[in-house]
N, C-alpha and C positions, 0 to 999 in steps of 0.2 A: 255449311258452317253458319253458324246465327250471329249474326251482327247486333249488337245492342243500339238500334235507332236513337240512345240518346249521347253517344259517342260524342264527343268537340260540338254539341251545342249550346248556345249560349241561352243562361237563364238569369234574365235580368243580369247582373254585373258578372255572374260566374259564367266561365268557360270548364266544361263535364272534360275532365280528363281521363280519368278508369272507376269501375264498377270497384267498389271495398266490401261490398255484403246487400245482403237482401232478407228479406221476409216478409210476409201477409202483403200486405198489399204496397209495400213502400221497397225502393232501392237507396242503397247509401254511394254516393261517388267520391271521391277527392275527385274536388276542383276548383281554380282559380279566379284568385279574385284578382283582376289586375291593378283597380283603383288604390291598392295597397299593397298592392305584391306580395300578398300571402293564399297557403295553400288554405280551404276548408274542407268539413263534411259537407258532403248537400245528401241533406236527406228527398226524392221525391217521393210523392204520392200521385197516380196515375189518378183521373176522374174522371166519373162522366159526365161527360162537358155540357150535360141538363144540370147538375149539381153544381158544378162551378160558377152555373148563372144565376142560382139564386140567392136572393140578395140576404136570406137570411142565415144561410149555410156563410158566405164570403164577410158578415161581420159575426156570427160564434167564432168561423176559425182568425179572424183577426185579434177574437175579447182572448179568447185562447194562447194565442201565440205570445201577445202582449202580456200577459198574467205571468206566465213563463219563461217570455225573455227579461221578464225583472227580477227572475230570480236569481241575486245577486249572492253566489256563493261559493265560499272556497271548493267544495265538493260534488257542486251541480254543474254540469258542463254546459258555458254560454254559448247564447245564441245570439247569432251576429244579425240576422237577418229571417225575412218569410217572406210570403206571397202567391199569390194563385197566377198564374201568366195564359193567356189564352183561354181560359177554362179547360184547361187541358190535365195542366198538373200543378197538384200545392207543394212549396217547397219549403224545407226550412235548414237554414246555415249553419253551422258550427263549428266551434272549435277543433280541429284535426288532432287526434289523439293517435302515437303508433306504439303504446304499449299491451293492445290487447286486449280480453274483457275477464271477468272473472270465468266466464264460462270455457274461454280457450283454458284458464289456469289452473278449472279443473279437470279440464283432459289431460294436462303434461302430468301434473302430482299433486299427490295428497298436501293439505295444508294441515301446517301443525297450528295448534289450538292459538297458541300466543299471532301467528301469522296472521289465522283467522281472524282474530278479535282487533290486529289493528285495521284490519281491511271493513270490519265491521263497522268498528267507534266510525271510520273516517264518511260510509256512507248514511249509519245513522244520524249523526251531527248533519249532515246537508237533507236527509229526508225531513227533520223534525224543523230545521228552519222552513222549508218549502211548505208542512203544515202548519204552520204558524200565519204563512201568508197565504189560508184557506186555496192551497192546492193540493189535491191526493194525486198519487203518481196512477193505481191502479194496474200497474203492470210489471211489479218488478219482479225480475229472475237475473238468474247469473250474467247473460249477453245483453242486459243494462245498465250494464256496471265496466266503465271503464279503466283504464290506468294511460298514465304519460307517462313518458321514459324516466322520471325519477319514481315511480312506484306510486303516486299518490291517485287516489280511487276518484271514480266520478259518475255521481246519477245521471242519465239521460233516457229519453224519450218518457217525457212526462206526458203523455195521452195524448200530442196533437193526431199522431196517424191512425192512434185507435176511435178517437171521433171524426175524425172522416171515415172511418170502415164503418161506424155506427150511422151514420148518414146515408151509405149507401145500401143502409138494407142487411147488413152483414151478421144479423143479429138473430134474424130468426132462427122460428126450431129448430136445433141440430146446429146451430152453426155460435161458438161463442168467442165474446170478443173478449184478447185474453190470452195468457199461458196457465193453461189449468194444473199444473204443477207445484204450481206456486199462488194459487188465487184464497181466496177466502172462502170459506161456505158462503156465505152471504153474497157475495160477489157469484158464486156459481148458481146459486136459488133467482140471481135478478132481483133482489133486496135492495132499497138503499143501504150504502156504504156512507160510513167516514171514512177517517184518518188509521182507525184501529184495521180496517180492512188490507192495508197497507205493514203494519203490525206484526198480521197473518203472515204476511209473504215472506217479511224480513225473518221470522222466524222457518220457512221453507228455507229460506238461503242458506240460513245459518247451520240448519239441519245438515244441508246440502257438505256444508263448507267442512264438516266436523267428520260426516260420514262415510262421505264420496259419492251420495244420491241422495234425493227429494225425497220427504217425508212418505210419499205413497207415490208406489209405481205401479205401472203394469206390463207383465212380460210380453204380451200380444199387442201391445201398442193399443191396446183400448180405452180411448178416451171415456166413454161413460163408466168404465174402473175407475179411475183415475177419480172422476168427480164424482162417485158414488160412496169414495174411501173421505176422500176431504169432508163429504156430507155425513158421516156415520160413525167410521172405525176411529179409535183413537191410536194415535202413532205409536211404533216399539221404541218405548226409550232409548235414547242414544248410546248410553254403557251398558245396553245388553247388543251392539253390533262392536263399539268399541270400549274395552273395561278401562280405559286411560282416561276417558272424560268423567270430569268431578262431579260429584252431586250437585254441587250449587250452580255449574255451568249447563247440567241438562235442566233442571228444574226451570233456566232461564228460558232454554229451546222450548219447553213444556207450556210452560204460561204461556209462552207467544202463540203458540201453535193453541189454546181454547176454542173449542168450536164458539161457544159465548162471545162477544166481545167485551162485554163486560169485565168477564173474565184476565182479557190480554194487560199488557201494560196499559199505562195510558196514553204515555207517546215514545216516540224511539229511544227522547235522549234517554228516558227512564229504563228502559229493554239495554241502551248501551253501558250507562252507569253499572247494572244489575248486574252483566258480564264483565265487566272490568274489577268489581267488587268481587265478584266470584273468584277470578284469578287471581286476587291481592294487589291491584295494579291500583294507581293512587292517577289519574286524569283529570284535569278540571272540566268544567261540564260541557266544554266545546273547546277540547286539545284535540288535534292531529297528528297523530303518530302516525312518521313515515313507515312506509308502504314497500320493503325492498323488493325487487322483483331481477328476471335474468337483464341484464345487460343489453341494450338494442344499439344497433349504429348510429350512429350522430344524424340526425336533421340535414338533409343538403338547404344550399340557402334559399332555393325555392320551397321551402317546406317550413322556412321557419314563420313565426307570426310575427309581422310589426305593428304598429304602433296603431290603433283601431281610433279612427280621426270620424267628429261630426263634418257633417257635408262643410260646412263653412269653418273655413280656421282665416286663420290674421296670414298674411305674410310671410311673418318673423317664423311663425307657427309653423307654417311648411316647411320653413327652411330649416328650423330647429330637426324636425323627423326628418325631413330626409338629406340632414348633416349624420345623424344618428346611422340610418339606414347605409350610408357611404362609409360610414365607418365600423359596421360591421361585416360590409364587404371586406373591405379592406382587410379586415383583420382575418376572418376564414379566407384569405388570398396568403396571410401571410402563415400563417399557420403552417398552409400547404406548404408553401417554400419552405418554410423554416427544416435545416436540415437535423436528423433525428437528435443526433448528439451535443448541438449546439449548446451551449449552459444558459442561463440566464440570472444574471444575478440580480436578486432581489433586496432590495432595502426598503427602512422604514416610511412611513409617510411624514412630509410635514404639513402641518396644519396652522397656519399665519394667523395670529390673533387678531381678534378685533377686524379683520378685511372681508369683506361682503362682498358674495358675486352672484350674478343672476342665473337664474334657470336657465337659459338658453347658451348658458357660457360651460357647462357643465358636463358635454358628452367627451367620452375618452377616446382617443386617439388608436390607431391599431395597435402600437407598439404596447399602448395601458391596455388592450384587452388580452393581451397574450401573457404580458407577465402576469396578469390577472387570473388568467387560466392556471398558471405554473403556479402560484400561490396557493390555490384552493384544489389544484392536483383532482387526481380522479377519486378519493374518499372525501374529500372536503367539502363543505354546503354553506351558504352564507345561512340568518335564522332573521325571520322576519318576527316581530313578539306585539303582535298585537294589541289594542284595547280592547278591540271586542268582536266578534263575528256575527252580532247581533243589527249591528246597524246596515244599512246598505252601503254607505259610504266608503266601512271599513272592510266587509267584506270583499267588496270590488277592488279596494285599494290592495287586499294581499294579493289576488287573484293576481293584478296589475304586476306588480313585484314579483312574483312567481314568473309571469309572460317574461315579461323583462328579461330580468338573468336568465332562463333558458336561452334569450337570444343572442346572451354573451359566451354561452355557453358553459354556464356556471348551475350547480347544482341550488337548489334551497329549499327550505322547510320551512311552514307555519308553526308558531308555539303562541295560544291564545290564554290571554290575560280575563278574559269574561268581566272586563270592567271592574277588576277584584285589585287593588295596591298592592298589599302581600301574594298573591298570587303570581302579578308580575315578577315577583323577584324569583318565584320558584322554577317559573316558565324561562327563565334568563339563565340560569344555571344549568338545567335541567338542558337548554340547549349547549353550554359549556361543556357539561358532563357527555352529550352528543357527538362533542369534537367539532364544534361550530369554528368555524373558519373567518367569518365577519359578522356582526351584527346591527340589524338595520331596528331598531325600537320606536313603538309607538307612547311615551312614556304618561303614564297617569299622575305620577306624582312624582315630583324630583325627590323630593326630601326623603321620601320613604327610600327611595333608590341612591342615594347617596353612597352607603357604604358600597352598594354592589358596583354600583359602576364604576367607583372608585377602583373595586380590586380588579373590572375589566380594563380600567386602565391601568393597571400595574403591570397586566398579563400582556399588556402591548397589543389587546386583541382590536382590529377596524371596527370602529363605532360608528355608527348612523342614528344621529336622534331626529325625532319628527316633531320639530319644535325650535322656535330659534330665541326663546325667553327662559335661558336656560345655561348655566356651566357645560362645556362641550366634553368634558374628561377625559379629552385628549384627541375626539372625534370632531367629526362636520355636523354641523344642527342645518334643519331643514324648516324652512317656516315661508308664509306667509306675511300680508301687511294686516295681521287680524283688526289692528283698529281700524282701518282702510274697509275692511270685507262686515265690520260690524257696523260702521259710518252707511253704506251704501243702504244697506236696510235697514235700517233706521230711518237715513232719510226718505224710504219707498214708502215706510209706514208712514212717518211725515206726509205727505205727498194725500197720500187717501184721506188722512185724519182732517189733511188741510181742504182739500175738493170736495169729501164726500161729508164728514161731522164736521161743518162750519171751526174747524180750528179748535176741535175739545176733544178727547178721547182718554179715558181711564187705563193705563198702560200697564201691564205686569213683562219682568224680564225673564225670562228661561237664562239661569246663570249657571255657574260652573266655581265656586271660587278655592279647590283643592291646585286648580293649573292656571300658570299665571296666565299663561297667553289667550286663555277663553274671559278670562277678567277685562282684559284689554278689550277682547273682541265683545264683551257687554260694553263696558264703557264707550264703544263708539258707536253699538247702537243707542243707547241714550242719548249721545251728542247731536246724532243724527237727529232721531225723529222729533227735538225741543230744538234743532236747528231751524228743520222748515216748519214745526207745528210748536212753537214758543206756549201756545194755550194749553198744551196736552199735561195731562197728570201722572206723574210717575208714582204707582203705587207704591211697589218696591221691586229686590231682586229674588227670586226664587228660587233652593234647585233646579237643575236641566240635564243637557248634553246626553241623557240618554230615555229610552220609551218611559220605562216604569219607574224616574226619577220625575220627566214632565207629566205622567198621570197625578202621581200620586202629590205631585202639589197643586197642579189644578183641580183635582178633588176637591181637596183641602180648604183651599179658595172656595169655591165654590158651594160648600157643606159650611163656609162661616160666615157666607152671605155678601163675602167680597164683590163688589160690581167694578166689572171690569169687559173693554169692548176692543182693546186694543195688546196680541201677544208677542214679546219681541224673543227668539229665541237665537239662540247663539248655534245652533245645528238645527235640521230637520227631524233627528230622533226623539228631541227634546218635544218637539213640533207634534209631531206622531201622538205622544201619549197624552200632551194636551188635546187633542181632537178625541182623543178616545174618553176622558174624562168628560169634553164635553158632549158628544156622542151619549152617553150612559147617563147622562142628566136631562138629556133631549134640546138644550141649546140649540135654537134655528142658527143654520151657520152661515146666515148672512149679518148675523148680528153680534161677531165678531171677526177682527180680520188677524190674521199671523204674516207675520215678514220676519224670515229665516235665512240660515246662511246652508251652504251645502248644493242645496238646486239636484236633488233626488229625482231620480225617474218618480218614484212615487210622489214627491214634494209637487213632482209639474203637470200632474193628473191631477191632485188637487189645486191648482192654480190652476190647469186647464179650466175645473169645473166650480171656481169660485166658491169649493169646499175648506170654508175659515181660511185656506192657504189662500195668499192677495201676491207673493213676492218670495223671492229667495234667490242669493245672489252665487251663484256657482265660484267655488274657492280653485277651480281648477286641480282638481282630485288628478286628472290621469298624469298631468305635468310633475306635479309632486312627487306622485311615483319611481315615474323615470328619474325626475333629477336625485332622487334615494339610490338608487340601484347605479347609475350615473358614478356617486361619488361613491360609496363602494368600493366600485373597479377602481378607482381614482387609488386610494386606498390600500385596496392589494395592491396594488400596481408601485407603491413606494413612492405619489406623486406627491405634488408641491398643490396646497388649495387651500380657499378662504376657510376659513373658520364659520361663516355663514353661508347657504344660497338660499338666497329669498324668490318667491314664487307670487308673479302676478295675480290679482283676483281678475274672474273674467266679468260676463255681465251679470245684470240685474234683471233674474227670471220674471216674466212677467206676464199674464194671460195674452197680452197685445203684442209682444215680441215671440210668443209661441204660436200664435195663429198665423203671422208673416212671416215663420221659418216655415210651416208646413202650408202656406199659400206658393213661398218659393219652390217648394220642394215638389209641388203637384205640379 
């Protein structure tokens, strides 16, 4: 009998508990992490440990990895971790997922067209962000596409294992890297590729998904069929295998499938619009409609995921998770006891005016996570409703929410706002009309939501607003000390303006002035950096708070001959499109600095690299979350809670406090 040699070994923090799948040259395990007491994937890759020594193979799969684990998205399944250990094997961490992949879902049964298409929008939306942030997956098929026990879809293996197979030689004559099933012509010629080659695929799946098989097969298992058919023949329309699909839904399979690229969409979201529009379906341009699937067993507690902590946390900080973690014991302890027929009676919440409590006061108790359960029952889902899916901050925040309530063992869904006012309100309802059980809102504008939230509170339904400058309408508001988080950078700006430009610097603000609490968080960057740099000039305030609001006014600036050396932005997104405006102007970007709030993986590459980013003060994103999904439970649960809980900011990101966390960490 064959023993698997990599059985209960330990790989850097993970302990290999069982073999989950295999192919090409990689295995998948579940196994443990103990530092956090959750289960993972570990994906390995075996190497030859000539390969693993060289130094320019161990930083491509480092740039690699990195590019990848910042793909921060509802629909791309994170990566917790990587590394090459011994030159033996590369390994890379993730997320444990036990709903199966599309490829098991099309062995049990056929999907009907509406099926297909939400499983489609939901991986198209997370491939078209991943191209946005110039990475092509190059390898999708059905068995890269996951689901979690609530149905919602997930891209993974974005090309790290297929550029280690390219590394070792795996490429030559006769041997391609790849599922030729699903690949590109271009991609099978050894052509460069973009984003469209990716396009190609989604359109095999799609085919796949509609039909019950890949655009071109071959009955003798012959691979050069196979790629001889993608390079030549064009595909048998889809309503000549099945007459139920619509003209305009094959036409969309059609386009994509173009041997041209020119030809194909231009990028997913446009291929998913195209299909949505085809069926009559009305989606904003990055909605997620859930994903039903069969039913799977509950998570044991060793399987659930907690609370994913930087190496250094406060004290208070540990104690807060693993108050949390004890209280989720506790509550799957009471569960079990709990005898079947026991009732539980459920009442209203009350919500105390005007009384403020803090994050770390906020975790629910076992007795609140059970009538929590009873509440939301087995068809019920809290609805998380977005700003936007576009920033990193906000995508990692649903993700977060999502982790969360699984771990209360509460169902929930994304419904995305695309940064649109009116949009929100349709995405609010549209989860109402859903049967939404609580909702936790990222609000864009009060005013415009006034009515609506108003009739949510009429309907007596649990509110969570993500904002504490604001009517609660009968819910918990969630906030921060924004002038506090605007003050800190400010005064970092200050700080440089005063060391490094003798105490002068021409200042513009990335503002926000539709939401009061980003106004706030402007005005205490102003306060700030005419704190410590009294000399400095405030030009004025500017649109901000998202990419293509801070391009398009640093442009602006910029095309009217505005001089200015100093950018104070109220978020990192904000941040983002001011680099890229100045980017496209060719600005040397030492010759201006930005100090921002958020402290973005991508925010702290550029402050790594003294790109325009000088500063950026981390608003404590993961803590916000929890304390959301926290008060929630609270909530169903019928509990007694402030009207406010406010969330500490953490540090103040900075090139010199990033080289002494990973001095410490080496």
């Amino acid at each position: 009998m064959h023993t698997d040699q990599l059985m209960g070994r330990q790989v850097n923090a993970f302990t290999i508990q069982e073999r989950i799948g295999k192919g090409g040259m990689a295995s998948v395990y579940r196994a443990h992490q103990s530092s956090v007491n959750r289960s993972v994937a570990l994906k390995i890759i075996t190497l030859d440990p000539n390969l693993g020594e060289r130094d320019e193979f161990r930083a491509r799969f480092a740039l690699e990895a990195q590019m990848i684990a910042a793909l921060e998205h509802i629909h791309i399944l994170p990566i917790y971790d990587y590394g090459i250990v011994n030159n033996e094997i590369a390994y890379i961490a993730m997320r444990l997922l036990r709903g199966g992949t599309l490829a098991d879902m099309l062995e049990r049964e056929p999907l009907d067209i509406e099926r297909a298409a939400d499983i489609f929008t939901q991986i198209a939306r997370g491939l078209n962000y991943a191209h946005s942030k110039g990475v092509i997956h190059r390898d999708l098929k059905p068995s890269n596409i996951l689901f979690d026990d609530s149905g919602n879809a997930y891209l993974t293996d974005f090309g790290l294992a297929k550029m280690v197979e390219t590394s070792l030689n795996l490429t030559k004559s006769g041997n391609i890297v790849g599922t030729p099933a699903y690949m590109s012509p271009e991609q099978l010629r050894g052509d460069p590729i973009d984003h469209r080659a990716d396009i190609y695929s989604m359109g095999c799946i799609l085919y796949h998904m509609l039909i019950g098989h890949p655009p071109f097969e071959a009955s003798d298992s012959n691979v050069v069929s196979v790629i001889y058919q993608h390079l030549e023949k064009a595909p048998l329309p889809p309503s000549q295998l099945n007459p139920n699909i619509p003209p305009l839904v094959e036409n969309v399979v059609l386009t994509a499938l173009q041997k041209n690229p020119q030809d194909r969409f231009a990028n997913a979201d446009a291929m998913a619009d195209a299909l949505n529009e085809a069926l009559g379906r009305k989606l904003s341009t990055v909605s997620f409609p859930a994903v039903h699937i069969d039913s799977k067993p509950a998570l044991t507690e060793a399987e659930t995921h907690p609370l994913r902590a930087p190496r250094r946390r406060s004290k208070r900080l540990y104690a807060v998770i693993a108050g949390v973690l004890i209280v989720l014991l506790a509550a799957l302890t009471a569960i079990v006891l709990l005898p079947k027929n026991t009732p539980i009676h459920l009442t209203p919440p009350t919500v105390l005016a005007d009384k403020t409590g803090v994050a770390s006061d906020s975790a629910p108790s076992a007795d609140e996570i059970t009538r929590a359960q009873a509440r939301v029952g087995a068809n019920g889902f809290i609805a998380y409703i977005t700003c936007n899916q576009t920033s990193q901050y906000h995508s990692a925040q649903a993700r977060e929410i999502g982790e969360f309530a699984t771990q209360y063992g509460i169902k929930s869904r994304i419904y995305d706002s695309d940064n649109k006012k009116e949009a929100e309100i349709s995405q609010i309802e549209r989860a109402r009309a859903d049967g939404v059980t609580g909702l936790i809102v990222c609000p864009l504008d009060m005013t415009t939501l006034k009515d609506t939230l108003t009739s949510v509170q009429q309907a007596m339904l649990p509110l969570v607003l993500m904002t504490s400058n604001a009517a609660n309408y009968g819910g918990v508001l969630i906030g921060g000390d924004d002038y506090l988080m605007g003050l800190e950078a400010g005064r970092a700006a200050g700080r440089i303006i005063r060391d490094e430009m003798s105490g002068r610097g021409n200042v513009i603000i990335l503002d926000y002035p539709d939401l009061d609490y980003l106004v706030t968080r402007a005005n205490g960057l102003e306060d700030g950096v005419l704190e410590i740099a009294p000399g400095a000039h405030v030009i004025g305030r500017y649109l901000g708070a998202t990419s293509d609001n801070g391009e398009q006014s640093v442009s602006k600036l910029i095309s009217d001959g505005v001089k200015f050396n100093v950018i104070l932005s109220i978020n990192d997104a904000g941040s983002y499109g001011a680099i890229a405006a100045m980017e496209k102007a060719n600005i040397d970007p030492s010759s201006v600095i930005i100090s921002s709030i958020d402290a973005e993986s991508v925010a702290r590459q550029y402050i790594q690299n003294s790109h325009f980013m000088r500063a950026s003060v981390d608003v404590g994103r993961m803590m916000f979350s929890q304390t959301a999904v926290n008060a929630m439970i609270k909530l169903l649960a019928g509990s007694t809670l402030p009207e406010t809980y406010l969330v500490p900011p953490g540090q103040v990101v900075t090139r010199d406090n990033l080289n002494a966390t990973e001095s410490a960490a080496s």
